[in-house]
SEVEXKOL-273896 format. One line per field, with one value per residue (C-alpha): x negated, y negated, z; residue in one letter. Coordinates in nm, 4 decimals, padded with zeros to 6 digits, always signed. Layout:
! SEVEXKOL-273896
x: (X	...);
y: (Y	...);
z: (Z	...);
code: (A	...);
This chain:
! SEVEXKOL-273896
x: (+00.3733	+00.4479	+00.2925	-00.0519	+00.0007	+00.0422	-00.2928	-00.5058	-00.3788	-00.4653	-00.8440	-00.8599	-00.8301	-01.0788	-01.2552	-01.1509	-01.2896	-01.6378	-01.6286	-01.5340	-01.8093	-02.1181	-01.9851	-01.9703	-02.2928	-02.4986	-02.4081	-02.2047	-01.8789	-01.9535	-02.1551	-01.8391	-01.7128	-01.3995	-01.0763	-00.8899	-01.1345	-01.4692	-01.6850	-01.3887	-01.3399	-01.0783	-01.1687	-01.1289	-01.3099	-01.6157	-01.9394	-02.0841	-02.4258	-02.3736	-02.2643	-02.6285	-02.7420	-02.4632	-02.2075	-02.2681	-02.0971	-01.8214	-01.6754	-01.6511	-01.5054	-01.2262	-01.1458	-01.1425	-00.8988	-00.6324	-00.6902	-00.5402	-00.2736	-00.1405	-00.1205	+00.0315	+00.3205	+00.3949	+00.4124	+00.6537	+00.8909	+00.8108	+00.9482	+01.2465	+01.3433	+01.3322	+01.2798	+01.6424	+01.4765	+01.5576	+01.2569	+00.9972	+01.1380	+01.0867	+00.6819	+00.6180	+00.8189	+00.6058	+00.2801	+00.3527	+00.3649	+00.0445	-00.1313	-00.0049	-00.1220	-00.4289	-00.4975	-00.4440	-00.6000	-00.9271	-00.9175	-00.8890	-01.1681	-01.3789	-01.1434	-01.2317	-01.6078	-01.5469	-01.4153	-01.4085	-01.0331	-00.9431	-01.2573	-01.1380	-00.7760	-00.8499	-01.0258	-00.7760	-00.5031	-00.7219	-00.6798	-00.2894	-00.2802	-00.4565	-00.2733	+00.0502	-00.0753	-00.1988	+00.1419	+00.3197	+00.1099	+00.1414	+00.5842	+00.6033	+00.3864	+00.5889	+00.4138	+00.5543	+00.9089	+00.8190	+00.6878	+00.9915	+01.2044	+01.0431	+00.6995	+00.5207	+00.4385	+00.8375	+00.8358	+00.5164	+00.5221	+00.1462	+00.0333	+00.2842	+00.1781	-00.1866	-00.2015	-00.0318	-00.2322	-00.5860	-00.4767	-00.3621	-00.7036	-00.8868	-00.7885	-00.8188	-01.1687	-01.2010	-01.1157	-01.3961	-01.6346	-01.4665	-01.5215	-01.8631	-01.9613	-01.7544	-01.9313	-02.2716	-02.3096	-02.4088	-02.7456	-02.7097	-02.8663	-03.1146	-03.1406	-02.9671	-02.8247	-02.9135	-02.8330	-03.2260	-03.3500	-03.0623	-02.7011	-02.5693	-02.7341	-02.8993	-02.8458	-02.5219	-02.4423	-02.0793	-02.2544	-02.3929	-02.0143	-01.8909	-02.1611	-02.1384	-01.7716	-01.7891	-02.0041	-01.7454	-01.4723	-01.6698	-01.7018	-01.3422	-01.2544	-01.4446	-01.3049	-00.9549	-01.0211	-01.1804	-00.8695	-00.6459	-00.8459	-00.8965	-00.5191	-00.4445	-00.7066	-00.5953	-00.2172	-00.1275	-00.4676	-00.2471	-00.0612	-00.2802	-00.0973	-00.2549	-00.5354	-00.6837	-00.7010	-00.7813	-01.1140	-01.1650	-01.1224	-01.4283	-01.6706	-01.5920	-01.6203	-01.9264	-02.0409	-01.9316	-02.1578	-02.4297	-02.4061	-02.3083	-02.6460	-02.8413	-02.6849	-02.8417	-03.1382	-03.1955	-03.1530	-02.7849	-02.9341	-02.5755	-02.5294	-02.4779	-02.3098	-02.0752	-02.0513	-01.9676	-01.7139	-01.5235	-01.5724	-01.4107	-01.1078	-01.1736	-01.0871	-00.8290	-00.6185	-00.7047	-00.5630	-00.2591	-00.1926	-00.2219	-00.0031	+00.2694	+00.2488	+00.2909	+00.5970	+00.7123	+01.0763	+01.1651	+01.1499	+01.3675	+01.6809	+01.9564	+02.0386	+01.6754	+01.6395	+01.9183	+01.8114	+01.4891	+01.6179	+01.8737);
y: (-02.3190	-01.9641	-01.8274	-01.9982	-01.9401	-01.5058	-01.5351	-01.7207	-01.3944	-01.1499	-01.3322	-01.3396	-00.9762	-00.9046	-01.1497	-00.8629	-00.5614	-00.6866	-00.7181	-00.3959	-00.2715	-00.4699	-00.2974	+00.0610	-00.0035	-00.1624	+00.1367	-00.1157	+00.0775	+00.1431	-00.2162	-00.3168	+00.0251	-00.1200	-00.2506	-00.4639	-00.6208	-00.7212	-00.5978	-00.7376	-01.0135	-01.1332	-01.1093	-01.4612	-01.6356	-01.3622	-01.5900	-01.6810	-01.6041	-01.2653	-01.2096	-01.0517	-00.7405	-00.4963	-00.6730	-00.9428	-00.7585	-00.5358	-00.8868	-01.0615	-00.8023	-00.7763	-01.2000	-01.1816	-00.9022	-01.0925	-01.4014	-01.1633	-01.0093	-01.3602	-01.4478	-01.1510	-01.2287	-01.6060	-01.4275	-01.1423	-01.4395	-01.6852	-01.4175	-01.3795	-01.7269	-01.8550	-01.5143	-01.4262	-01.1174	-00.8388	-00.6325	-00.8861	-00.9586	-00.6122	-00.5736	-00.8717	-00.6101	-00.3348	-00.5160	-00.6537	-00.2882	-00.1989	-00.4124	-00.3378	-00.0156	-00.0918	-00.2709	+00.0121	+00.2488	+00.0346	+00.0678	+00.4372	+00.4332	+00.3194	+00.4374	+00.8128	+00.7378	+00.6911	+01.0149	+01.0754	+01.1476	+00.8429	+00.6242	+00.7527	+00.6370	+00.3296	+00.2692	+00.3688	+00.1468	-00.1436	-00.1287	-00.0549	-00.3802	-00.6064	-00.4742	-00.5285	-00.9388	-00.9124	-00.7819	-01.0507	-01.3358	-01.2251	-01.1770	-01.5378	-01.6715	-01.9050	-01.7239	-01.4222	-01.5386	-01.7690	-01.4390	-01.1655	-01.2844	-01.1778	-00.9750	-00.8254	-00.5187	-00.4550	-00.1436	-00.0630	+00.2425	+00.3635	+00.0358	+00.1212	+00.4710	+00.4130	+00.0990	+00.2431	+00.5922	+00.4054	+00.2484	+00.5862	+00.6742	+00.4079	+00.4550	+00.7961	+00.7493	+00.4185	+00.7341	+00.9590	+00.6649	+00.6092	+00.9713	+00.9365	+00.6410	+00.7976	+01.1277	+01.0171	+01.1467	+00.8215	+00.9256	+01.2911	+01.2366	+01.0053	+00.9395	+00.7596	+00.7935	+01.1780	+01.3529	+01.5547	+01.4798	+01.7002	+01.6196	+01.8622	+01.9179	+02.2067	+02.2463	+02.2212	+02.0895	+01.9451	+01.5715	+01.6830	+01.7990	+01.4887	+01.2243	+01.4069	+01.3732	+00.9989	+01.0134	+01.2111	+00.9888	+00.7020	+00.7981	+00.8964	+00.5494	+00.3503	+00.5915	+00.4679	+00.0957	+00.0790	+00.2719	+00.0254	-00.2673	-00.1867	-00.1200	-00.4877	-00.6440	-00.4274	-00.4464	-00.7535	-00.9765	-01.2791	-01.2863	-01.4390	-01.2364	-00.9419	-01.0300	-01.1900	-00.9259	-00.6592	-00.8179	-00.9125	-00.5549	-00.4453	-00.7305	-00.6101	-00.2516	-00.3087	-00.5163	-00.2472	+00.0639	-00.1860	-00.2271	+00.1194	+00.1903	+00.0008	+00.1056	+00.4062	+00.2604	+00.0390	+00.3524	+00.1687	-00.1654	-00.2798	-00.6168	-00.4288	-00.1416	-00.3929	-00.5524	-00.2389	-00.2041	-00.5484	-00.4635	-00.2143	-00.3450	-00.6016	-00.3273	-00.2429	-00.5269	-00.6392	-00.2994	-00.3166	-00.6954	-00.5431	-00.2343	-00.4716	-00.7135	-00.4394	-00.2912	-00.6720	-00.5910	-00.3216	-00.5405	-00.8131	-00.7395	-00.9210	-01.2375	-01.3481	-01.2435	-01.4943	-01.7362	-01.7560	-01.7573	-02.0605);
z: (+00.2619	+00.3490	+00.0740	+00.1622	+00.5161	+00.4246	+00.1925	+00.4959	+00.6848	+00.4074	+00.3524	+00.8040	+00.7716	+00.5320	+00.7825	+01.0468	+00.8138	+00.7403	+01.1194	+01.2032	+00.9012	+01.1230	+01.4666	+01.2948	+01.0811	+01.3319	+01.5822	+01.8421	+01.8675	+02.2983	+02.3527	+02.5721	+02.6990	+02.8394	+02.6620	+02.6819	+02.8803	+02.8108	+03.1420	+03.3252	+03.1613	+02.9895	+02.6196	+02.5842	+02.8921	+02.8424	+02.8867	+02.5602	+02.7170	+02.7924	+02.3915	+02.3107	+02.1316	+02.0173	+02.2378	+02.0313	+01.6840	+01.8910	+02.0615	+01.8271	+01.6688	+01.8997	+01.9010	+01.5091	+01.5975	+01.8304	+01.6103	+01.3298	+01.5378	+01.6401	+01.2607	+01.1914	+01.4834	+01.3176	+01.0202	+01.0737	+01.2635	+00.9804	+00.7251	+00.9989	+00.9639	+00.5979	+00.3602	+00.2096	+00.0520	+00.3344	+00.1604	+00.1483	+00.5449	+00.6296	+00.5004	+00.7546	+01.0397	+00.8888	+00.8976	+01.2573	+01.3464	+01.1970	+01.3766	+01.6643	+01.6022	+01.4910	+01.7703	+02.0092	+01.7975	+01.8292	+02.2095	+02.1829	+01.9951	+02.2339	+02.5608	+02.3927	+02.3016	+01.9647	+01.8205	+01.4586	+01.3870	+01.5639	+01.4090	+01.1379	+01.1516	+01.2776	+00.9650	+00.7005	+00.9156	+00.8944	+00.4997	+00.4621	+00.7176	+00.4212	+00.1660	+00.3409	+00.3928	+00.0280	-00.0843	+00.1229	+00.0016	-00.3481	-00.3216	-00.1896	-00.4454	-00.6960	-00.9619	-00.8551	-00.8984	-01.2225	-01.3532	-01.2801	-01.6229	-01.9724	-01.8090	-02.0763	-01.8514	-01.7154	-01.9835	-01.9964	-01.7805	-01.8667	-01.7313	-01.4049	-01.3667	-01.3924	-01.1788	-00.8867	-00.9645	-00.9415	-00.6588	-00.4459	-00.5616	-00.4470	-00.0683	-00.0812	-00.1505	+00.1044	+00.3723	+00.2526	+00.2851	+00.6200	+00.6878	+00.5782	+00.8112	+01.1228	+01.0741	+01.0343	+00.7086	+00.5254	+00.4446	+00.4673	+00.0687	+00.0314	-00.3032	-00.5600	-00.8664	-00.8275	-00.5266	-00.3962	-00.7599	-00.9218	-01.0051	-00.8420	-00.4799	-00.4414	-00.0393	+00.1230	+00.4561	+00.6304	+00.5903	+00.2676	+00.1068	+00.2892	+00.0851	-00.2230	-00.2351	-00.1331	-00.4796	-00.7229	-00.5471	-00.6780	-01.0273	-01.0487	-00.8968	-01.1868	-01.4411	-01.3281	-01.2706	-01.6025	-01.7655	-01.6101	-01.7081	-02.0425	-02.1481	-01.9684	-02.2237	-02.4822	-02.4125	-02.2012	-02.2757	-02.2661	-01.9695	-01.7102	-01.4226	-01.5151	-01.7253	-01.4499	-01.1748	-01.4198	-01.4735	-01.1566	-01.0678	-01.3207	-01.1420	-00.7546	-00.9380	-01.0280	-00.7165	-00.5137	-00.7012	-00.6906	-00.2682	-00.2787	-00.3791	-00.1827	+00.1067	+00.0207	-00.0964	+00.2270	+00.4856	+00.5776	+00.6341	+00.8240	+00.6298	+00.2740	+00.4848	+00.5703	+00.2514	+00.1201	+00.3021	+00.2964	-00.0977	-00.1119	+00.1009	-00.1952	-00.4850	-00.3098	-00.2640	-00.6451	-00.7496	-00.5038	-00.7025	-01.0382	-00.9473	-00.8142	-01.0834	-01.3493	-01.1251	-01.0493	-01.2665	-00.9710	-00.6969	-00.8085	-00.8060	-01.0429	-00.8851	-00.8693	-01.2570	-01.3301	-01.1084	-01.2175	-01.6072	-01.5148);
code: (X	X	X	X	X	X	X	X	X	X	X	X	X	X	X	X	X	X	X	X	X	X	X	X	X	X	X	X	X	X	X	X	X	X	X	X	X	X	X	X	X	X	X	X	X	X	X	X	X	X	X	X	X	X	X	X	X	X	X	X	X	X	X	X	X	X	X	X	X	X	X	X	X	X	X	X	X	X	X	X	X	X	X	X	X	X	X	X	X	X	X	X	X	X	X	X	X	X	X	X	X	X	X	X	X	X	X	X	X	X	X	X	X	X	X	X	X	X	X	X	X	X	X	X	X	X	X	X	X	X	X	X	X	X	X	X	X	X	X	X	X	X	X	X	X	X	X	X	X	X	X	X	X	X	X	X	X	X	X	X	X	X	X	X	X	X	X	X	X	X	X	X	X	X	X	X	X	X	X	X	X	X	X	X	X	X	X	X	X	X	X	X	X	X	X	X	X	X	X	X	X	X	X	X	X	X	X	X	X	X	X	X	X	X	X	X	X	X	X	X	X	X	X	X	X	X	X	X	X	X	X	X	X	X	X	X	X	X	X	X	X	X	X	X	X	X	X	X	X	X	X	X	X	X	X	X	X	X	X	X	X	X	X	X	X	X	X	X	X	X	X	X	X	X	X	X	X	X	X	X	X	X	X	X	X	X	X	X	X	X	X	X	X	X	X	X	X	X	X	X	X	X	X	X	X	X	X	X	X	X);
């Protein structure tokens, strides 16, 4: 029951992201230029009338947001209660605390007239708060403890280095797209695949450096997730713990390139913008399974080893 109660809080924060992407993409960061209120209101007794243009995307924004805070809170105290792992009890205290910050990190944001630093931030916190719920659902998953005896990958330390590698690489390069969108530099070039009709652009601009290393970050992503990926089918092909999120990291890899490009493409059109974004969040949490799965033999410590042999 825990464990399916942690994965509806991991899937109501991607709920939260693609959010946040339609408020940042459809330029509704200031529609309600108060916080914690909404024109006065209580957040939650606002007039459903009144929830028009722009206002519309950055309030419901903020209600997906408490929604996800209070599931965060009967998580954290859930873990409390019944987890007798004090690690696995102390990523619920750590993601309670992201949240929190999150949370008052998004009313900066608009307290401050959304500056980039903080937009910025706000952004990156946002992801390490779904890959904590992702890590939580997946460590109270019975396959994660049916799984910790005999795993194919518990001395394979390419597949450990690499996974957690492409990973670290992956949010690095979810903050230069979150750079790029809080900096207005999302179609500082215009074209796609090539970048003003040459590989290499021939101009040079702060948006321009910004896009174009969005791009490299994007090529050096796939090259990663593909590595990784392709020594699971080549190494571990029949162990369905791995097998499957390694190719379900090549599809959102490739479903992600694809809205990359059209958000391009479309001049930002702020439903793939978004897309793109939740996406990504997406390849990130599939990586952050794979990484964890391949490292499972660290995190369980001797007692659960024989208990789960016995």
């Amino acid at each position: 029951m825990l464990h399916r109660f942690a994965a509806l809080v991991a899937a109501s924060t991607a709920l939260l992201i693609f959010a946040g992407g339609l408020v940042t993409s459809t330029g509704s960061g200031l529609s309600v230029p108060d916080w914690p209120t909404t024109y006065g209101w209580n957040m939650f007794t606002f007039p459903i009338d009144k929830w028009v243009g722009g206002i519309y995307y950055e309030h419901t924004h903020r209600l997906i947001a408490s929604v996800v805070g209070f599931l965060i809170v009967v998580l954290a105290v859930w873990l409390w209660r019944v987890e007798p792992r004090a690690w696995v009890r102390r990523l619920g205290y750590v993601a309670l605390a992201a949240v929190i910050t999150q949370g008052i990190l998004g009313g900066i944001t608009v307290l401050w007239f959304l500056p980039p630093p903080v937009s910025i931030a706000h952004a990156g916190l946002a992801q390490l708060v779904f890959c904590l719920t992702i890590a939580i659902a997946l460590v109270t998953s019975p396959g994660w403890s049916r799984g910790a005896a005999g795993d194919s990958a518990a001395d394979d330390r390419t597949l450990q280095l690499v996974a957690a590698v492409t990973t670290a690489v992956i949010y690095v390069q979810i903050i230069a797209g979150a750079t790029m969108r809080h900096t207005g530099a999302g179609l500082a070039i215009p074209d796609f695949p090539l970048a003003f009709g040459q590989i290499v652009p021939s101009v040079w601009s702060g948006p321009i450096a910004i896009h174009y290393a969005h791009r490299v970050g994007a090529v050096i992503v796939s090259l990663l997730a593909l590595a990784t990926a392709g020594h699971v089918l080549y190494h571990h092909v029949r162990e369905g713990g791995l097998r499957r999120p390694a190719v379900l990291l090549v599809a959102l890899l490739i479903v992600q390139v694809t809205l990359g490009a059209l958000t391009v493409l479309s001049g930002k059109h702020y439903v793939i913008n978004s897309l793109h974004v939740v996406t990504g969040a997406l390849v990130l949490g599939t990586s952050l399974v794979l990484a964890l799965r391949a490292n499972r033999a660290r995190f369980t410590t001797q007692a659960e080893r024989m208990r789960v042999a016995a």
